[in-house]
MDAnalysis code that builds the backbone (N, CA, C; Angstrom):
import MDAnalysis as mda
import numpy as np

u = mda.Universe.empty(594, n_residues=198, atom_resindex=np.repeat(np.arange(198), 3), trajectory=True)
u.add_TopologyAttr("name", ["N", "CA", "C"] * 198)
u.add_TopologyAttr("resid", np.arange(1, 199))
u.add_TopologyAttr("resname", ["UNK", "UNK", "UNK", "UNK", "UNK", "UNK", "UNK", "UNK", "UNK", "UNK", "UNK", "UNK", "UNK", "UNK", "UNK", "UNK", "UNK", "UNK", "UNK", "UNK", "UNK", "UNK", "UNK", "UNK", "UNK", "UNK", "UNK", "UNK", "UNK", "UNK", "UNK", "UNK", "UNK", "UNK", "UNK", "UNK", "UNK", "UNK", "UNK", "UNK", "UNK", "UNK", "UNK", "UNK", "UNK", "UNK", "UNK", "UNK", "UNK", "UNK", "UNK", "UNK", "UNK", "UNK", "UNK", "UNK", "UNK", "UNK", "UNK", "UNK", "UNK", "UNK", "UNK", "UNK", "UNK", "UNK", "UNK", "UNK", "UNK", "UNK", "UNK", "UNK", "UNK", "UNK", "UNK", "UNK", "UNK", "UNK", "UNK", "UNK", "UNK", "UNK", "UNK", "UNK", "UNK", "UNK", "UNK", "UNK", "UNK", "UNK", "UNK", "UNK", "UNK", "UNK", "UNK", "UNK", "UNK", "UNK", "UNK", "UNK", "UNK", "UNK", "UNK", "UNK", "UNK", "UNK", "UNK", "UNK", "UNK", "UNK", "UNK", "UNK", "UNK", "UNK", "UNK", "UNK", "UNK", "UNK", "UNK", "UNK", "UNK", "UNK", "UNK", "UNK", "UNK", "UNK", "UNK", "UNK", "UNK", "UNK", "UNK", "UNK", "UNK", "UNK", "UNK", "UNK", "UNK", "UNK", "UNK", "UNK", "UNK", "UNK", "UNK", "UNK", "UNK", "UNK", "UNK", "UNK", "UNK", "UNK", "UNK", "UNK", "UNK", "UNK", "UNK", "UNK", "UNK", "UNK", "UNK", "UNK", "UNK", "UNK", "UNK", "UNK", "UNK", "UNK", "UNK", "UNK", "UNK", "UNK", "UNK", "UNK", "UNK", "UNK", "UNK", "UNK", "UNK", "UNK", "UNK", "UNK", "UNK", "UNK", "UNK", "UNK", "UNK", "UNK", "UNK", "UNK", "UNK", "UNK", "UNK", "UNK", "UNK", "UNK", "UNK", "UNK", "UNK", "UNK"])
u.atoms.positions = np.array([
    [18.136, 6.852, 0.618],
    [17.769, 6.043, 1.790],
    [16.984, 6.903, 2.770],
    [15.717, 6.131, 3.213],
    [14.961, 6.629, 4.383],
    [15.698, 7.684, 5.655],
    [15.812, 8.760, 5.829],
    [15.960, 8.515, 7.655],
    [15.542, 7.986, 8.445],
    [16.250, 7.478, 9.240],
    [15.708, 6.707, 10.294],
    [15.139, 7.369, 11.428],
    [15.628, 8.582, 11.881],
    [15.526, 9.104, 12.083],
    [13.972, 10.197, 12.217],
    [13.276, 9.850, 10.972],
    [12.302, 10.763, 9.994],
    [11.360, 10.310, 10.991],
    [10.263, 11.491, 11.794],
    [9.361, 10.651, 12.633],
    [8.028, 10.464, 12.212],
    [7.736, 9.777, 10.524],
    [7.360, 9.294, 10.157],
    [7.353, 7.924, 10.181],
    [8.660, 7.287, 10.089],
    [9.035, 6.266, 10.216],
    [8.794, 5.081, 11.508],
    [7.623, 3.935, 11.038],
    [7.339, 3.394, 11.947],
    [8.334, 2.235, 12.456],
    [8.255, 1.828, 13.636],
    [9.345, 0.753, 14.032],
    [8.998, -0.912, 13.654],
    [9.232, -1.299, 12.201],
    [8.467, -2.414, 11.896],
    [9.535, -2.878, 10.519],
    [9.092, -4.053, 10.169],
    [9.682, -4.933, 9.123],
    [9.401, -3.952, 8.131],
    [8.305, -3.243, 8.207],
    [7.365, -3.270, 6.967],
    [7.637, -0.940, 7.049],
    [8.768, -0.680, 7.585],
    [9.107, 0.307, 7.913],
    [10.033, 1.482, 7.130],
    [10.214, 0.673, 5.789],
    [11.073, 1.754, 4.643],
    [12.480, 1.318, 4.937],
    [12.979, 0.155, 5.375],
    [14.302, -0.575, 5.729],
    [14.863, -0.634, 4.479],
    [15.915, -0.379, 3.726],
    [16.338, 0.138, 2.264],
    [16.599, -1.437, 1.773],
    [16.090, -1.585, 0.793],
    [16.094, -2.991, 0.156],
    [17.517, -3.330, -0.762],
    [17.553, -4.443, -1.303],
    [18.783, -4.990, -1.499],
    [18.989, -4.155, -2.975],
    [17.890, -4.295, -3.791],
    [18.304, -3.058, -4.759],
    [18.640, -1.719, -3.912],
    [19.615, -1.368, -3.787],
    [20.118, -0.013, -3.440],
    [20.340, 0.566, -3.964],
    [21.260, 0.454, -4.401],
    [21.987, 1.798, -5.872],
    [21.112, 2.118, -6.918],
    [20.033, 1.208, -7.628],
    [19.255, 2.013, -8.241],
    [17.865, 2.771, -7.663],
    [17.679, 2.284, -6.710],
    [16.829, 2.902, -5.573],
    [17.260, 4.401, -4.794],
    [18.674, 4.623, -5.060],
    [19.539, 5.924, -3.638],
    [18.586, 6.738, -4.057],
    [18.488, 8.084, -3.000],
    [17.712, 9.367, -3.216],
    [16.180, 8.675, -3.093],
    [15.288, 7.794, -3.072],
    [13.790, 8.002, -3.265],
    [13.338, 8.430, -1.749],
    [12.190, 8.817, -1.538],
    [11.434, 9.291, -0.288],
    [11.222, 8.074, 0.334],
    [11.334, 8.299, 1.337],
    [11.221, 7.193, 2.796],
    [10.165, 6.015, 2.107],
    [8.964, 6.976, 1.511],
    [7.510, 5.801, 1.607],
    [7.678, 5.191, 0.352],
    [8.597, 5.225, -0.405],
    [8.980, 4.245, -1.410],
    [9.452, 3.064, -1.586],
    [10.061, 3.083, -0.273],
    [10.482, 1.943, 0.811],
    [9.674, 0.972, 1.205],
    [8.281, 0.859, 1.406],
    [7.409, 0.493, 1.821],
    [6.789, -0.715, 1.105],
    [6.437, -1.658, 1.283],
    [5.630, -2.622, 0.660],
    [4.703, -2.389, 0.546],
    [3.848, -1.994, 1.367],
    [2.581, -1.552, 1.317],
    [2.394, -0.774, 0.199],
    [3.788, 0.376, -0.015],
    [3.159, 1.299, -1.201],
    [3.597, 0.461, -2.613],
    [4.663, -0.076, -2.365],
    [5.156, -0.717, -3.812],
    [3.778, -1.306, -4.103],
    [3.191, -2.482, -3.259],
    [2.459, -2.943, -3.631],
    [0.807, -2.608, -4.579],
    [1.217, -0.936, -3.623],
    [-0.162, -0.464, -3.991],
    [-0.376, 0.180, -5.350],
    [0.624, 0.621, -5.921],
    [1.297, 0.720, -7.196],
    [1.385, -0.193, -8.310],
    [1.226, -1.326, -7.996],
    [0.914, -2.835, -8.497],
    [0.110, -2.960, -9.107],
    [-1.206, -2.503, -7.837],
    [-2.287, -2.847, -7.675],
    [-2.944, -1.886, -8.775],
    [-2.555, -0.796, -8.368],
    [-2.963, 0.655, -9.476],
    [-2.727, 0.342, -11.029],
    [-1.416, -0.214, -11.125],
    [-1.166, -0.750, -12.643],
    [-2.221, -1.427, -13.072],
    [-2.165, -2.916, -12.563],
    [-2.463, -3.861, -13.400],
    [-4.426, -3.302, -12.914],
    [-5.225, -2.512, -11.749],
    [-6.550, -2.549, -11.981],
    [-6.811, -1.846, -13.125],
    [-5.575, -0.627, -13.752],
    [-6.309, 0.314, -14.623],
    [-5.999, -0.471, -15.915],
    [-5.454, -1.689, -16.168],
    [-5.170, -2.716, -17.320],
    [-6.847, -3.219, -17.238],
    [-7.078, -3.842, -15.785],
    [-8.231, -5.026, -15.819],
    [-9.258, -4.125, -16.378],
    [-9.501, -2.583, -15.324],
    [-10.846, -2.285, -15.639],
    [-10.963, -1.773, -17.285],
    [-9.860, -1.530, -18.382],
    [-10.262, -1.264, -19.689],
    [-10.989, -2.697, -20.022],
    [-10.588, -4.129, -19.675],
    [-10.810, -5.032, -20.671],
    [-11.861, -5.529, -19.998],
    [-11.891, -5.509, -19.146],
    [-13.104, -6.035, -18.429],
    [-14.149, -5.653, -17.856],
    [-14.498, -3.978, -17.455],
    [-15.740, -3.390, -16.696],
    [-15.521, -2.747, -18.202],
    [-17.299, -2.633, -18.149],
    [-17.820, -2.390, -19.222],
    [-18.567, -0.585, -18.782],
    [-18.876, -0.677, -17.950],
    [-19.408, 0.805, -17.030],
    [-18.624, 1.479, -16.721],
    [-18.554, 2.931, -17.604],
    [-17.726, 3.949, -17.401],
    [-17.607, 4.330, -15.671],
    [-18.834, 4.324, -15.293],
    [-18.720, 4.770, -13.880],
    [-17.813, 3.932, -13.229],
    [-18.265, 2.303, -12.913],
    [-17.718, 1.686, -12.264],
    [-15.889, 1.673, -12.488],
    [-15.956, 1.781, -13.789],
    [-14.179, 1.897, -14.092],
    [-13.346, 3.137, -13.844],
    [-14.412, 4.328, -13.369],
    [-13.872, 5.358, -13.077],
    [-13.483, 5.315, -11.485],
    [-14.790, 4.662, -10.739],
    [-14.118, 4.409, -9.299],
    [-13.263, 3.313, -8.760],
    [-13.264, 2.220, -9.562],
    [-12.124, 0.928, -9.287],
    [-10.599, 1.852, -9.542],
    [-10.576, 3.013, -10.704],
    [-9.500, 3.267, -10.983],
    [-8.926, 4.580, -10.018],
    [-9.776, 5.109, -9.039],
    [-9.497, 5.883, -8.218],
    [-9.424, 5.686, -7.082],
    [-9.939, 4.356, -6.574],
    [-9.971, 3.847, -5.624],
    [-8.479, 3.020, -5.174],
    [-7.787, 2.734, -6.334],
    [-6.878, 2.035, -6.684],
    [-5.371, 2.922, -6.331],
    [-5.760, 4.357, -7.262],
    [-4.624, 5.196, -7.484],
    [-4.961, 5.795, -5.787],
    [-6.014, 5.796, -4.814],
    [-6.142, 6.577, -3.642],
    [-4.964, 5.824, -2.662],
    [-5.163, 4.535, -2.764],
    [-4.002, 3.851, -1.620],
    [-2.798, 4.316, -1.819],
    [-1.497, 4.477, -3.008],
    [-0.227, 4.558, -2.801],
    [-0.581, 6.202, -2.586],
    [-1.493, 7.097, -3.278],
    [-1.160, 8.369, -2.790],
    [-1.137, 8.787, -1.481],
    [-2.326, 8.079, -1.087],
    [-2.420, 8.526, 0.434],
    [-1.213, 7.847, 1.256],
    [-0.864, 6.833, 1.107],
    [0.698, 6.424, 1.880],
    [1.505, 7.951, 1.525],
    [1.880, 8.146, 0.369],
    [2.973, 9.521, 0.098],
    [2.589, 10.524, 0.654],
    [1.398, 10.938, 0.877],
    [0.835, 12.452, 1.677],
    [1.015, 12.498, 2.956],
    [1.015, 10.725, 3.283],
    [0.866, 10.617, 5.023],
    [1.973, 10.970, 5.593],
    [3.288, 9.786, 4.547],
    [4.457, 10.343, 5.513],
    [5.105, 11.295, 4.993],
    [4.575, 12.589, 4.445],
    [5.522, 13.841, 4.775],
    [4.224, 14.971, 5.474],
    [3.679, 14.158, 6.102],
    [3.201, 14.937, 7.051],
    [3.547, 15.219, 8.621],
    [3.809, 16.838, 8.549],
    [4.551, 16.788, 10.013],
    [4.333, 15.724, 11.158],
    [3.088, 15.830, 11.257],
    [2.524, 14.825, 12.574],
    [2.114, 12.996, 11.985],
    [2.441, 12.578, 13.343],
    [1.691, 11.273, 13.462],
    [0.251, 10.702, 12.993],
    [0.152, 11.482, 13.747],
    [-1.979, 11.473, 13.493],
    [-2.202, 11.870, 12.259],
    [-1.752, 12.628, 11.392],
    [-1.751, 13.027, 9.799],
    [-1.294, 11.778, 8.938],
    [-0.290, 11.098, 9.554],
    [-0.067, 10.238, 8.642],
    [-1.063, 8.799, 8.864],
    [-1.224, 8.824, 10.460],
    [-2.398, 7.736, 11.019],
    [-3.701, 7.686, 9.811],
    [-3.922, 9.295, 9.698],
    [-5.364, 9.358, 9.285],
    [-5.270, 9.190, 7.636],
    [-4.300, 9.534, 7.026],
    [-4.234, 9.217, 5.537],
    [-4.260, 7.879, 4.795],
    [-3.357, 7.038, 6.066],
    [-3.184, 5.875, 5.970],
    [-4.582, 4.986, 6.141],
    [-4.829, 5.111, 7.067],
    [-6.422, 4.793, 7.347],
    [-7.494, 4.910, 6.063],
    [-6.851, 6.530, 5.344],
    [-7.830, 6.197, 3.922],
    [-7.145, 5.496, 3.006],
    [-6.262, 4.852, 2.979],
    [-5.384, 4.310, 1.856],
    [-6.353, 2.908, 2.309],
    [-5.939, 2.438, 3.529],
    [-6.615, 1.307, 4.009],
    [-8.335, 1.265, 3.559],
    [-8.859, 2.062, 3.678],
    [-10.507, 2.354, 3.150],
    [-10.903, 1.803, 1.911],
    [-9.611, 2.514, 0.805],
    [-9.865, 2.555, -0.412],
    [-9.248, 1.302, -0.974],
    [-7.993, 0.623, -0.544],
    [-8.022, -1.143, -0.578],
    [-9.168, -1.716, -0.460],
    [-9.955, -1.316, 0.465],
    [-11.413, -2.331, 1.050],
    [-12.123, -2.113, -0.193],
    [-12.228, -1.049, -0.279],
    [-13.439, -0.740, -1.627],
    [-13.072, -1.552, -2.695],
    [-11.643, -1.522, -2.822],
    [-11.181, -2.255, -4.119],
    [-11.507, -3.735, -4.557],
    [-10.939, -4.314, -2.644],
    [-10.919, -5.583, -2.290],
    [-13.013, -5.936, -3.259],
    [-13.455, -4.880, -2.661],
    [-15.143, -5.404, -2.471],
    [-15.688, -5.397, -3.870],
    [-14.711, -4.550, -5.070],
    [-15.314, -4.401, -6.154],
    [-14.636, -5.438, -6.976],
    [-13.588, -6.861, -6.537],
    [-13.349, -7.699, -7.509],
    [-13.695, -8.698, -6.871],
    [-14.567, -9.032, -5.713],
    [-15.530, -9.587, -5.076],
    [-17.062, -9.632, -6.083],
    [-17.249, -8.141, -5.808],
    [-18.547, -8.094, -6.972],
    [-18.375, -8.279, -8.079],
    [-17.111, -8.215, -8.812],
    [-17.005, -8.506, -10.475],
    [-17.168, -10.238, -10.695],
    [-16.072, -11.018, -9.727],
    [-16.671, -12.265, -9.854],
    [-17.965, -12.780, -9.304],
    [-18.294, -12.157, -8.540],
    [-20.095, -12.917, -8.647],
    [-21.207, -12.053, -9.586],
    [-21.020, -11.260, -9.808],
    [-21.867, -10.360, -10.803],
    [-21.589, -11.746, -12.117],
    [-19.872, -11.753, -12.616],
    [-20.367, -12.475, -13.831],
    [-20.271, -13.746, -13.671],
    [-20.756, -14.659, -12.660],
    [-21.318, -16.206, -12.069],
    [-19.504, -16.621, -12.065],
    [-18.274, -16.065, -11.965],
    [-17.045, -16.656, -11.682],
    [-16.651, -17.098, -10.190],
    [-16.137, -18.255, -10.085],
    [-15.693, -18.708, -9.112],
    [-14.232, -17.906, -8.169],
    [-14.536, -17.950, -7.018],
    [-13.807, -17.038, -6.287],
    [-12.526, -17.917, -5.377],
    [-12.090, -18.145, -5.840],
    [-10.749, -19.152, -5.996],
    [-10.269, -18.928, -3.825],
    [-10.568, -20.746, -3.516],
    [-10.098, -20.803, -1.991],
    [-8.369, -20.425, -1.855],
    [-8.283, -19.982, -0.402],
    [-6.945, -20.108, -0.427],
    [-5.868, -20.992, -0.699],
    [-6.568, -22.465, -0.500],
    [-5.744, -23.526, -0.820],
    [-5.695, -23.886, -2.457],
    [-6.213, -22.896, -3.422],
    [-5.979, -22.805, -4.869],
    [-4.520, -22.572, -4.801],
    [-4.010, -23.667, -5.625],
    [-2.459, -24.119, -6.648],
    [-2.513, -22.261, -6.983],
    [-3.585, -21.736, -7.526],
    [-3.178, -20.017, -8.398],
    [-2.957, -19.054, -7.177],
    [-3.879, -19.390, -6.589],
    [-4.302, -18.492, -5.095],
    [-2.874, -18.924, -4.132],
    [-1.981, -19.793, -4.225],
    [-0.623, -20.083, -3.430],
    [0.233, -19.180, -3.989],
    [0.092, -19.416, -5.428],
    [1.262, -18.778, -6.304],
    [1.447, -17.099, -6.504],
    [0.093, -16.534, -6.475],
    [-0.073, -15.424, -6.331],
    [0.108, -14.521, -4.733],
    [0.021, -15.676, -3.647],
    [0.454, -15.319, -2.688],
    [2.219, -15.393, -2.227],
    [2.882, -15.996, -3.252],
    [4.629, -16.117, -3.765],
    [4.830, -14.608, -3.471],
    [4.284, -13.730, -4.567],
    [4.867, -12.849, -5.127],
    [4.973, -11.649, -4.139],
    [6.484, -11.023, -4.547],
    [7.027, -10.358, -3.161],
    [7.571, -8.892, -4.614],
    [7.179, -8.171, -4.241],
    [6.869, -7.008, -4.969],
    [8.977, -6.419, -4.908],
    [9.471, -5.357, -5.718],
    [10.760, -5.188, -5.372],
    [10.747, -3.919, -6.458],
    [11.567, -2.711, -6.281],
    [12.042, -2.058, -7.923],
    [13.199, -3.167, -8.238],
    [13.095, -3.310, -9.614],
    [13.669, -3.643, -10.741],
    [14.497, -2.722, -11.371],
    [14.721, -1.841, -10.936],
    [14.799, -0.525, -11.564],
    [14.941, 1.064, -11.183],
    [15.629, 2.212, -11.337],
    [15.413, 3.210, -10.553],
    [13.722, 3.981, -10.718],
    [13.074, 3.332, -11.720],
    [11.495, 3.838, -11.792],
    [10.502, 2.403, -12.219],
    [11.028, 1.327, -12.124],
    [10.314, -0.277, -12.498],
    [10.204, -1.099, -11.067],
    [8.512, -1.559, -11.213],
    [8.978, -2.577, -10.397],
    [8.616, -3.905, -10.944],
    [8.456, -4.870, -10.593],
    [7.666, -5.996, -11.287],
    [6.760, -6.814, -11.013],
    [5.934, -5.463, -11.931],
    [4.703, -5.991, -11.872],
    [4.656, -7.638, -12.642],
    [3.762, -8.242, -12.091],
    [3.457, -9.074, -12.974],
    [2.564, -9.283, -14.134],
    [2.238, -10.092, -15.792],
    [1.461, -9.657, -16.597],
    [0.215, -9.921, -16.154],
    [-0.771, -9.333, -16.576],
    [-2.263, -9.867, -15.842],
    [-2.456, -10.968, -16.926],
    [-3.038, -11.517, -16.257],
    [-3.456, -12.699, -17.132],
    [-4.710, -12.590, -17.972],
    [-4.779, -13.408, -19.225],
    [-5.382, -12.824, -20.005],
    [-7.570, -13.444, -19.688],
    [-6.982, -14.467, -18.788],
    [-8.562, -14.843, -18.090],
    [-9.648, -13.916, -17.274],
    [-10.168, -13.551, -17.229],
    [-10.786, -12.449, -16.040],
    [-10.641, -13.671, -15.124],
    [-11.058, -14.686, -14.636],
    [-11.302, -15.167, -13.675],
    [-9.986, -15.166, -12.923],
    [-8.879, -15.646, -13.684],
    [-7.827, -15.492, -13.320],
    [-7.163, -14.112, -12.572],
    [-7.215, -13.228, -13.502],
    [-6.993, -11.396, -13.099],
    [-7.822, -11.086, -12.124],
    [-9.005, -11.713, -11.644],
    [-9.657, -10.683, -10.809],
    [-9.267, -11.634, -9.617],
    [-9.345, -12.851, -9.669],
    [-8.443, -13.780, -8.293],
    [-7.208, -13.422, -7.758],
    [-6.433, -12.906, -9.160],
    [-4.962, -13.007, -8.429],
    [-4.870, -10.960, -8.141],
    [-5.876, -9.970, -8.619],
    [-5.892, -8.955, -7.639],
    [-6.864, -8.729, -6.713],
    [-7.524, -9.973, -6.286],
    [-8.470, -9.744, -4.861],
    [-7.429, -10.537, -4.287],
    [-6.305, -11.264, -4.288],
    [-5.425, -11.778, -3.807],
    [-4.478, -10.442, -3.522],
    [-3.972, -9.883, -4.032],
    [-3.641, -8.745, -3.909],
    [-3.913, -7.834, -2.867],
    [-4.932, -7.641, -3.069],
    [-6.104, -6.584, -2.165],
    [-5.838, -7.095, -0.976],
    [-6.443, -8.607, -0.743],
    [-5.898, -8.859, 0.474],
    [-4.453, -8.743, 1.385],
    [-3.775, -8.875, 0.333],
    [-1.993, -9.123, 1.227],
    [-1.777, -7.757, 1.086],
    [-2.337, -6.411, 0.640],
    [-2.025, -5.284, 0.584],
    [-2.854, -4.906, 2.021],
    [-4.023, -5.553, 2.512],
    [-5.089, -4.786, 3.565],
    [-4.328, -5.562, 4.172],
    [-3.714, -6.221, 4.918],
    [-2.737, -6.894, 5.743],
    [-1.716, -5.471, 6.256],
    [-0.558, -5.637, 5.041],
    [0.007, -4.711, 5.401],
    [-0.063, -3.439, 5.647],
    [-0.955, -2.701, 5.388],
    [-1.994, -1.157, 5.627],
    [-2.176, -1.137, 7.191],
    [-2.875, -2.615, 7.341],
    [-3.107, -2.885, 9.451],
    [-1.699, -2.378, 9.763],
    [-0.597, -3.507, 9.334],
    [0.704, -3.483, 10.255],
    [0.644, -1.963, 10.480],
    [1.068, -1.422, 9.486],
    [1.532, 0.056, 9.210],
    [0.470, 0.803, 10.186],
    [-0.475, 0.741, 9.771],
    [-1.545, 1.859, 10.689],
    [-0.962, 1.219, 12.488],
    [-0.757, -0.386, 12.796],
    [-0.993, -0.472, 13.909],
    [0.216, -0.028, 14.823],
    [1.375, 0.019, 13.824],
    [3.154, 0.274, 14.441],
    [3.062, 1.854, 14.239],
    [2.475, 2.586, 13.539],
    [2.028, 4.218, 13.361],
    [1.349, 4.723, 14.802],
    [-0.059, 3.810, 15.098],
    [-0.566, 4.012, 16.450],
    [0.503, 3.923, 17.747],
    [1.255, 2.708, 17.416],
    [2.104, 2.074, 18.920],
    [3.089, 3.311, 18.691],
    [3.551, 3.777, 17.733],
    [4.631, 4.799, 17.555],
    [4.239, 5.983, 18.659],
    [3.067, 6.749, 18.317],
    [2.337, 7.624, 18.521],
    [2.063, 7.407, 19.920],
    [1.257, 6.337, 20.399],
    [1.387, 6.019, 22.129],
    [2.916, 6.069, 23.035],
    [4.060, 5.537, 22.203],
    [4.943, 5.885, 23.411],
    [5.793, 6.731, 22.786],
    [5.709, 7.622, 21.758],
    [7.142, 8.750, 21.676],
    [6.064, 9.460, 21.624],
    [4.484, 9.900, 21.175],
    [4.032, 10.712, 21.035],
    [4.055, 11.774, 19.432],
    [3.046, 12.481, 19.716],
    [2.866, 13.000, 18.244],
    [3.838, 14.294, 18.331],
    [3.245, 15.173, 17.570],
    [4.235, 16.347, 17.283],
    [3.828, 17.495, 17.566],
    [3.144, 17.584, 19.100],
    [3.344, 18.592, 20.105],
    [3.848, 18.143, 21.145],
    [4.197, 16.808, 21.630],
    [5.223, 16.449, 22.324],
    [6.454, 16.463, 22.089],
    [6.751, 16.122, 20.670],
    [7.724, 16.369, 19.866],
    [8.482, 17.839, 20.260],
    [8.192, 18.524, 19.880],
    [7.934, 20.395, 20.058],
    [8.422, 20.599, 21.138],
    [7.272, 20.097, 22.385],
    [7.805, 20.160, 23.961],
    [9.071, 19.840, 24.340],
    [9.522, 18.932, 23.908],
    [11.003, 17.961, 24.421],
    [12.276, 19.061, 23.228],
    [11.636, 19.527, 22.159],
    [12.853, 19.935, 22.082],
    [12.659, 21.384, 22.260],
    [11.859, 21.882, 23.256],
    [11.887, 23.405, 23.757],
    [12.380, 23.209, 25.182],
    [12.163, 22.087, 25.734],
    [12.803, 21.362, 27.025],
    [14.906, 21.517, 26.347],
    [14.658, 20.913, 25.627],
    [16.115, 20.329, 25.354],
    [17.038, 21.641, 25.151],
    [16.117, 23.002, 23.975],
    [17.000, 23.461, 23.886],
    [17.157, 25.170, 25.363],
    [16.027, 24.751, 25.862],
    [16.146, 25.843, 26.892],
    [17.097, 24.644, 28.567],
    [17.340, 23.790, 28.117],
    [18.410, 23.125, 29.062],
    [17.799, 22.948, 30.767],
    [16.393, 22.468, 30.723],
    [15.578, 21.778, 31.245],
    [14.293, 21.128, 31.427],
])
């Protein structure tokens, strides 16, 4: 379980609050906790599934698949970084590299003339259902990609989106954190205050 304590830890829903799987979850790092990262882990799975069957360009499948694996890493680097602003700024690239992602299954369906499914799509509702969880002390559940591209690339630009959602929260409860307790030379100050006993 997270510390709460850990001043990484932002003050939010979306904050490493230990989920109802517990016991096979005990012992993981705070940012495992996270939706944002579960999710981004998801996302990493099933793009490095899409881009074998479906991008045909080594290049392009080399950056969908790094762009992909950049979001959950950069969540893990951020929060075991001493300071605020370290984790602000990592996060910020996790958030970057969602966008890129978001923009490259944007371009896959109009590159190959596929329809880009409204929000009020019956698939586009259902894919917005899904609430990410471990299954497992190393599983989570993912879901199978579907075997349509039109389908797979809808329901992970669906993805992309409800992942760049939560990246904001996080970056924006990281900032509000940082404005009223301050980063970690204030940090420092208060407890050289505290332990010299004024």
């Amino acid at each position: 379980m997270p510390d709460p304590n850990h001043p990484n830890i932002p003050n939010s829903a979306n904050s490493g609050k230990r989920p109802a799987f517990a016991k096979a979850t005990a012992g993981r790092p705070g940012y495992e906790y996270l939706t944002c990262y579960m999710l981004g882990l998801v996302i990493q799975e099933l793009t490095e599934e899409f881009t074998k069957r479906w991008i045909g360009s080594p290049r392009r499948r080399m950056q969908m698949d790094e762009a992909s694996r950049s979001n959950p890493q950069c969540i893990a680097e951020g929060f075991t970084q001493e300071s605020l602003k370290g984790y602000i700024y990592l996060t910020g690239i996790s958030h970057g590299s969602n966008e890129e992602l978001t923009k490259d299954y944007i371009r896959f369906l109009k590159k190959e003339n596929l329809p880009i499914w409204p929000k009020e799509h019956p698939k586009i509702r259902e894919f917005r259902e899904f609430r990410v969880k471990w299954t497992s002390s190393t599983s989570l559940n993912t879901p199978t990609l579907p075997n349509s591209p039109t389908e797979s690339a809808n329901m992970l630009l669906t993805f992309c989106n409800m992942e760049g959602y939560l990246l904001k929260k996080l970056v924006d409860s990281l900032e509000e954190k940082h404005k009223t307790e301050g980063g970690l030379t204030e940090r420092l100050y208060r407890e050289r205050k505290r332990h010299r006993g004024y």
